[in-house]
C-alpha positions in Angstrom: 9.7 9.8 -27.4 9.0 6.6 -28.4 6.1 4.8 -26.4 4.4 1.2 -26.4 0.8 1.1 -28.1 -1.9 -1.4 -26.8 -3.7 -3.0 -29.2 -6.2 0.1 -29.9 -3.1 2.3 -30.4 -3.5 4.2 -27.0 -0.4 5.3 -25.9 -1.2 7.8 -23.3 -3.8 7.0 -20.3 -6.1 9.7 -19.4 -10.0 9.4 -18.4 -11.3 8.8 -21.9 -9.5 6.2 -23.4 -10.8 3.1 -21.3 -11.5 0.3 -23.7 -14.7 -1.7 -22.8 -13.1 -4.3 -21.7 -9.7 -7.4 -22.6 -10.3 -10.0 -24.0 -6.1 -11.6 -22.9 -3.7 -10.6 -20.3 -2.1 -9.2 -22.8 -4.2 -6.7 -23.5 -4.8 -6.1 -19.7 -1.1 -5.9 -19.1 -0.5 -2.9 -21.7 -3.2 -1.0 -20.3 -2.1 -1.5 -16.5 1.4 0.0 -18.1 -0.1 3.1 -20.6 1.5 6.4 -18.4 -0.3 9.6 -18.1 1.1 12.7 -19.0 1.3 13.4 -15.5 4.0 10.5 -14.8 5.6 11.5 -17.8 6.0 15.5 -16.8 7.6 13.8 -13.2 9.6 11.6 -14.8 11.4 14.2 -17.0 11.8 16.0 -13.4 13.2 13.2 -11.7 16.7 12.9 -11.8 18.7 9.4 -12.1 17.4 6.0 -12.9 15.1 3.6 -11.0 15.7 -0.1 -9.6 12.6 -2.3 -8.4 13.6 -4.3 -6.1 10.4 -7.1 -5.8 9.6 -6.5 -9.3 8.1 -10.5 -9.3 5.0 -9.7 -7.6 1.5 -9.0 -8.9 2.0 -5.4 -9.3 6.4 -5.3 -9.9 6.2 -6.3 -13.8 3.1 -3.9 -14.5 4.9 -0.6 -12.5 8.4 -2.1 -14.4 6.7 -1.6 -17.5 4.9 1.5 -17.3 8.1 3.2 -15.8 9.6 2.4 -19.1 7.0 3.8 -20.7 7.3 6.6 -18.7 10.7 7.2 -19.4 11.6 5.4 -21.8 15.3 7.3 -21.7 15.5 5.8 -18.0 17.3 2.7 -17.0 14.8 0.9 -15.4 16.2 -2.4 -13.3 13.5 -4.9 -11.9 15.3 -7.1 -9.3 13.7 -11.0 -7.7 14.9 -13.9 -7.1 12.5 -14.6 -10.4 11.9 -18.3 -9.5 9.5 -18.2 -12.8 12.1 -17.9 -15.7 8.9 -16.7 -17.8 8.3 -13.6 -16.1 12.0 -12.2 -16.3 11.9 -13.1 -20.1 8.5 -10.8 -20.4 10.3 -7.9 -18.9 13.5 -8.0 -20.7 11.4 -8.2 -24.0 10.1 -4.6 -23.0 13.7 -3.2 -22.3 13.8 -3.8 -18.6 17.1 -4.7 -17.2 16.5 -8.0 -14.5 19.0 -9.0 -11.6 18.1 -12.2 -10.2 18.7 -11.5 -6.2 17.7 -13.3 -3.0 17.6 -9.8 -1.0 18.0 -11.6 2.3 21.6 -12.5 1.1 23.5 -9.1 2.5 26.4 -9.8 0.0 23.9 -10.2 -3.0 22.3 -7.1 -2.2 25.4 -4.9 -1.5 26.7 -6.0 -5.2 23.4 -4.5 -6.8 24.1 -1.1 -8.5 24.0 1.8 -6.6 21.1 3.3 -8.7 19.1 6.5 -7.8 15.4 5.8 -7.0 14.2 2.7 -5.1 10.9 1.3 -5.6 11.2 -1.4 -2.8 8.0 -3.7 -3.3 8.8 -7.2 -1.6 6.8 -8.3 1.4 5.3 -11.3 2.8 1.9 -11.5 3.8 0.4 -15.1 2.9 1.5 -17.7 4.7 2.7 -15.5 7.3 0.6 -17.2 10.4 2.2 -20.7 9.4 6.0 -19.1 9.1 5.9 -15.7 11.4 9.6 -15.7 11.7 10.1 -15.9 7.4 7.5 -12.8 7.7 9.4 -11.4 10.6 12.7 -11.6 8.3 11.5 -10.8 5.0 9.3 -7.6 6.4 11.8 -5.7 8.6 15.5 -7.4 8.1 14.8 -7.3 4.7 14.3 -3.8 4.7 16.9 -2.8 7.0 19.6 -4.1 4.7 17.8 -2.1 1.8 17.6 1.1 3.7 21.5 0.5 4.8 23.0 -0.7 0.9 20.7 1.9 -0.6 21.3 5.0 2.2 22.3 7.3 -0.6 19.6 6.9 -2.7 15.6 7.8 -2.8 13.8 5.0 -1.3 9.4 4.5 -1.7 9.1 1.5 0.2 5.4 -0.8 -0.3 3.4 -0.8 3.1 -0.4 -1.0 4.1 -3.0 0.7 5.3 -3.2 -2.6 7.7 -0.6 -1.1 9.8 -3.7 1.0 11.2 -6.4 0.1 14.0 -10.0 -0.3 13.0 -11.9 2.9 12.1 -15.3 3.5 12.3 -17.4 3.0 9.0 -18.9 6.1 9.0 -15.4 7.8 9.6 -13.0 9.6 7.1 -11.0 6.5 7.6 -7.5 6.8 8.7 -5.0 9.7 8.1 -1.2 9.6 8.1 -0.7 10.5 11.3 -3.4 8.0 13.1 -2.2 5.6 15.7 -0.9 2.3 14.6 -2.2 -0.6 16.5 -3.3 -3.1 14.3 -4.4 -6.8 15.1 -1.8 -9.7 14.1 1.4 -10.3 13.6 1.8 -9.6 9.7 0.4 -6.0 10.4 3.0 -5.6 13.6 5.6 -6.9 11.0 5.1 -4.0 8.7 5.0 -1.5 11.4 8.7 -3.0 12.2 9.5 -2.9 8.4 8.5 1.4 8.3 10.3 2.2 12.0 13.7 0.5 10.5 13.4 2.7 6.9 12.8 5.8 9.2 15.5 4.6 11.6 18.1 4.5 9.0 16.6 7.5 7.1 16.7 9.4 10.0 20.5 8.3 10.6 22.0 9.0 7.3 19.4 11.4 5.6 17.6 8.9 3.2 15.1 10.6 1.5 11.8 8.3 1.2 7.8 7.3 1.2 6.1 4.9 3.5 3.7 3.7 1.1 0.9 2.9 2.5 -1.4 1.0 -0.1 -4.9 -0.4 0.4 -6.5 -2.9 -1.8 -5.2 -2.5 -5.0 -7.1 -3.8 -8.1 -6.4 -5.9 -11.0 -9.0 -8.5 -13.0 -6.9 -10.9 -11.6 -6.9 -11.0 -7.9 -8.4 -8.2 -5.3 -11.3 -7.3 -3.2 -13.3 -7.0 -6.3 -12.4 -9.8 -8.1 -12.9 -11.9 -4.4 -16.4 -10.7 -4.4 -16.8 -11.2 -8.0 -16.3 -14.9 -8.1 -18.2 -15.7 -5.2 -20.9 -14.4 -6.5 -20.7 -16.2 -10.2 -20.3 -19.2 -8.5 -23.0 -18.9 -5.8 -20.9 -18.9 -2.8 -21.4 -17.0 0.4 -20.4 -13.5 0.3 -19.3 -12.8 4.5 -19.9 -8.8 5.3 -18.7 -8.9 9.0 -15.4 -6.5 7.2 -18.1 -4.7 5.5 -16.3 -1.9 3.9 -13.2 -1.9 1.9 -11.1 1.1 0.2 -9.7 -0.3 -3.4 -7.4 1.5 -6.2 -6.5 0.3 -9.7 -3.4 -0.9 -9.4 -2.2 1.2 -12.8 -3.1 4.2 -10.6 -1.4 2.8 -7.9 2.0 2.0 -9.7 1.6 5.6 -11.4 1.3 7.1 -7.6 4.5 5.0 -6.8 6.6 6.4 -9.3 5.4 9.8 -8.5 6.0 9.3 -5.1 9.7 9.1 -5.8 9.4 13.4 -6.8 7.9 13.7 -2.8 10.4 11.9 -0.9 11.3 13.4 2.6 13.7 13.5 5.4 13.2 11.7 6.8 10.9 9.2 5.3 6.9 10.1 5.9 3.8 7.7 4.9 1.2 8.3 2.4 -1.9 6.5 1.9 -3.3 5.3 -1.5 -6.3 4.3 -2.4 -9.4 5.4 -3.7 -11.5 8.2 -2.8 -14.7 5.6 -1.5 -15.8 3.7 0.9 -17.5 0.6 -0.6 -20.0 -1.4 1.2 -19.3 -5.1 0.5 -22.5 -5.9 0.4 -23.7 -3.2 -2.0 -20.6 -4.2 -4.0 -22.1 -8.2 -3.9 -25.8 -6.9 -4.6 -24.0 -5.0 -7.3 -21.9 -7.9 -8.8 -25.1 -10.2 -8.6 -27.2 -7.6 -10.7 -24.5 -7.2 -13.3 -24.0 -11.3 -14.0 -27.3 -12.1 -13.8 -26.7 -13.6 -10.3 -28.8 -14.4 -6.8 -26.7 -13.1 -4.1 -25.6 -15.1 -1.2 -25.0 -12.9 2.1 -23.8 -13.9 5.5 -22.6 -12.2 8.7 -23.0 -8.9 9.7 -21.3 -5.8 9.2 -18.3 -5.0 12.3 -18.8 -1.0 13.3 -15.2 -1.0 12.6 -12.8 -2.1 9.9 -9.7 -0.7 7.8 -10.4 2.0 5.5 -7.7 4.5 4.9 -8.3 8.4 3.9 -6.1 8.9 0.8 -6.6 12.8 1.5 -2.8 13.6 0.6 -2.6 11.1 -1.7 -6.0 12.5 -3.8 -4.2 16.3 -3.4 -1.0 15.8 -4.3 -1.7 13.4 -7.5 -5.3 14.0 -8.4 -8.2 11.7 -8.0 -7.5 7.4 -9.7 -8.0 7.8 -13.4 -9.9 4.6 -13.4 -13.4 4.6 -11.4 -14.8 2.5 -9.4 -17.6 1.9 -11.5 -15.6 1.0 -14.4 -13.4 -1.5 -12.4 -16.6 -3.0 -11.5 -18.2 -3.8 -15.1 -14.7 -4.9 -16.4 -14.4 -7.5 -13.5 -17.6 -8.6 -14.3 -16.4 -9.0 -18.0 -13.6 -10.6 -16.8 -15.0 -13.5 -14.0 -17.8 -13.9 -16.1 -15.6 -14.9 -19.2 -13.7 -17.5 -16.9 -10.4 -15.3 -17.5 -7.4 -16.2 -15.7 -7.1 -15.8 -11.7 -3.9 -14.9 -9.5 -5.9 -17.7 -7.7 -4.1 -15.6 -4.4 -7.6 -14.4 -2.2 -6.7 -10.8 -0.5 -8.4 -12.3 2.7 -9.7 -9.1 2.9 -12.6 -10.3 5.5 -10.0 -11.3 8.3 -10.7 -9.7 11.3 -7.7 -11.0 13.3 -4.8 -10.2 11.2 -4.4 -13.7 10.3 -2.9 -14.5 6.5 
């Protein structure tokens, strides 16, 4: 099996092989895409190739990439509309087949190969108090015209642990089967966008995962790297949403691709995320002693925010292989250094569901 090295020659991720830190994106993005033997083993068990549709996103060309690595033996087709030429180039240089696709377009998406396993990954979330009918389309018609083109294949489609009500901070967080009753229209969105893939799932057997991801992590955007920069640049740090869940977002992509070996009939959720609840302000005090910083806090910590319990997640795929400890010291690193920025704020602290 031939596999892609990182610049240390790792070529298999497992807890002991973290490097101290990346000094490019480069670097970075061949970590986020080193598989563990555990995605290899399901790979080898999963039958038929994958297609990403969203693959243009901050997580699509990292989960692209380690699927190939994965299974290298696999067709592996990332589809976008890929309005950056640059970032279709990058994939097809690691052997990932790209389709350029506006997925809105019914014919366009019926003409797309009728591959196996779905990874289905686009959303909108930003923007979507200035434009709720583009997040109204893109988050459950979108989907619908997936879940109908793609009814004979295994569908995981993206969701969020915002589809949930608040929880109480000192709670468990919320399981699968809590009630959904979220604030906003973005979150009601992607409640629409899961009934419709269980709707047609339901009608013609569609085996699938509602993913339901919280917070996932890269140096470049996140709830860490939010908190991160505020603090090295001395900017108030609000704790009114004063607990967060995160999760590497190589571990998340990993869970993903596993995810496609669990898919039911019909479709059922799963949240992922990490095993703790982090205290923003801890994680600011935290940030400010690791830089060298003074610590600017305001607000006060809500009684109840999101935080999801990755239970079934944690038992059916193991605990994240990254920590939170060591995604802490390398965003450090990486703010510190002035390293490049997503520059695209989670906006974690909104209380009313407003992006």
């Amino acid at each position: 099996m031939t596999m892609l090295s990182s610049p240390n020659n790792i070529t298999m991720l497992d807890q002991s092989n973290h490097p101290a830190g990346f000094t490019s994106t480069d670097e970075l993005e061949t970590f986020l895409s080193l598989p563990t033997q555990a995605l290899i083993d399901d790979m080898r068990k999963l039958d038929g190739d994958i297609m990403i549709l969203g693959a243009s996103g901050k997580m699509g060309p990292s989960l692209a990439r380690l699927a190939k690595n994965a299974a290298p033996e696999k067709r592996i087709v990332a589809v976008a509309r890929f309005s950056d030429p640059a970032a279709r180039e990058q994939l097809e240089m690691h052997g990932i087949e790209t389709i350029a696709c506006d997925m809105l377009d019914r014919d366009a998406l019926a003409k797309l190969p009728k591959i196996k396993n779905i990874i289905f990954m686009a959303g909108r979330k930003f923007g979507s108090s200035g434009d709720q009918a583009a997040t109204w389309a893109t988050n459950t018609l979108m989907p619908a015209l997936v879940a109908e083109v793609f009814h004979q294949s295994r569908i995981v489609a993206f969701s969020t642990g915002c589809v949930y009500e608040f929880v109480a901070t000192d709670s468990m967080g919320s399981n699968e089967n809590s009630p959904l009753n979220p604030p906003g229209e973005y979150a009601q969105s992607c409640i629409g966008r899961e009934r419709l893939l269980e709707h047609f799932s339901q009608t013609h057997q569609t085996p699938g995962i509602l993913y339901r991801l919280n917070y996932a992590i890269d140096l470049r955007y996140g709830v860490l790297h939010d908190v991160a920069v505020k603090v090295r640049d001395g900017l108030p740090v609000d704790v009114t949403m004063g607990h967060a869940n995160v999760i590497w977002q190589g571990d998340a992509n990993a869970i993903a691709l596993r995810c496609l070996l669990q898919a039911t009939v019909p479709t059922s959720p799963i949240n992922v995320t990490g095993p703790e609840t982090i205290s923003v302000r801890w994680l600011a005090n935290e940030f400010a002693r690791m830089m060298g910083k003074e610590v600017v806090i305001t607000g006060e910590e809500a009684d109840k925010v999101w935080l999801s319990n990755a239970t079934l997640s944690n038992r059916l795929f193991g605990y994240p292989v990254v920590s939170l400890g060591q995604m802490m010291q390398w965003t450090a690193d990486w703010v510190m250094a002035q390293m490049p920025s997503h520059n695209k704020p989670t906006h974690f602290e909104a209380r009313d569901g407003t992006y």
